[in-house]
C-alpha positions, -999 to +999 in steps of 0.1 A: -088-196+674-080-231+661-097-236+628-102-275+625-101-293+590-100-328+576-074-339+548-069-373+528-034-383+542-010-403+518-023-436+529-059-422+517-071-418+554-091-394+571-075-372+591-085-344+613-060-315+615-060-287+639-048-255+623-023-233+653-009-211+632+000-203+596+031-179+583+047-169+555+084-170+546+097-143+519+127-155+511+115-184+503+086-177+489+067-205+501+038-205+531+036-229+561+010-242+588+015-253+623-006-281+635-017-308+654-031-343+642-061-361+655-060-341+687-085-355+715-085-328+735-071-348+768-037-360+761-010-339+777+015-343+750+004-334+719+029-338+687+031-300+668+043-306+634+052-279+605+045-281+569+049-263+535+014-255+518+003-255+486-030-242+466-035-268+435-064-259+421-081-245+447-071-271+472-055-271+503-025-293+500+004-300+523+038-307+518+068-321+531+095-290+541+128-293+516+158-308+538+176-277+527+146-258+537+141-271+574+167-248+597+155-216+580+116-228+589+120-238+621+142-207+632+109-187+619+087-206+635+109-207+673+112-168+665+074-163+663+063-190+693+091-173+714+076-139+703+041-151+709+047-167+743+066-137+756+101-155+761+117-129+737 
């Protein structure tokens, strides 16, 4: 299920997400979502992209992933897409 959702980007445009998947990292604490921007539904390459996420005040907010933070996120995320997929 892809849950779809629309968010104010930093340029204060509309744009329409489309939610893959969201995990959770312990030892760091923080929470990430998978997703796809403005997807038309035809286009055979589609860019995926990763973010941190945030609740302020009861909004959904998403962050740019700490430099420092990046290896340890994306070795999570190829862990659980290779898990999902069944290449592992």
């Amino acid at each position: 299920m892809i849950n779809s959702i629309e968010i104010i980007n930093e340029e204060g445009q509309k744009v329409n997400i489309n939610i893959i998947m969201q995990f959770r990292i312990e030892e760091l604490n923080k929470q990430y979502i998978v997703y796809t921007i403005n997807d038309d539904g035809i286009s055979e390459k589609i860019p995926v992209l990763i973010a941190e996420t945030d609740d302020e005040n009861g909004k959904y907010a998403l962050k740019k992933i700490p430099e420092n933070e990046v290896k340890t996120v994306l070795m999570f995320y190829d862990n659980v897409r290779d898990t999902i997929s069944g290449k592992r």
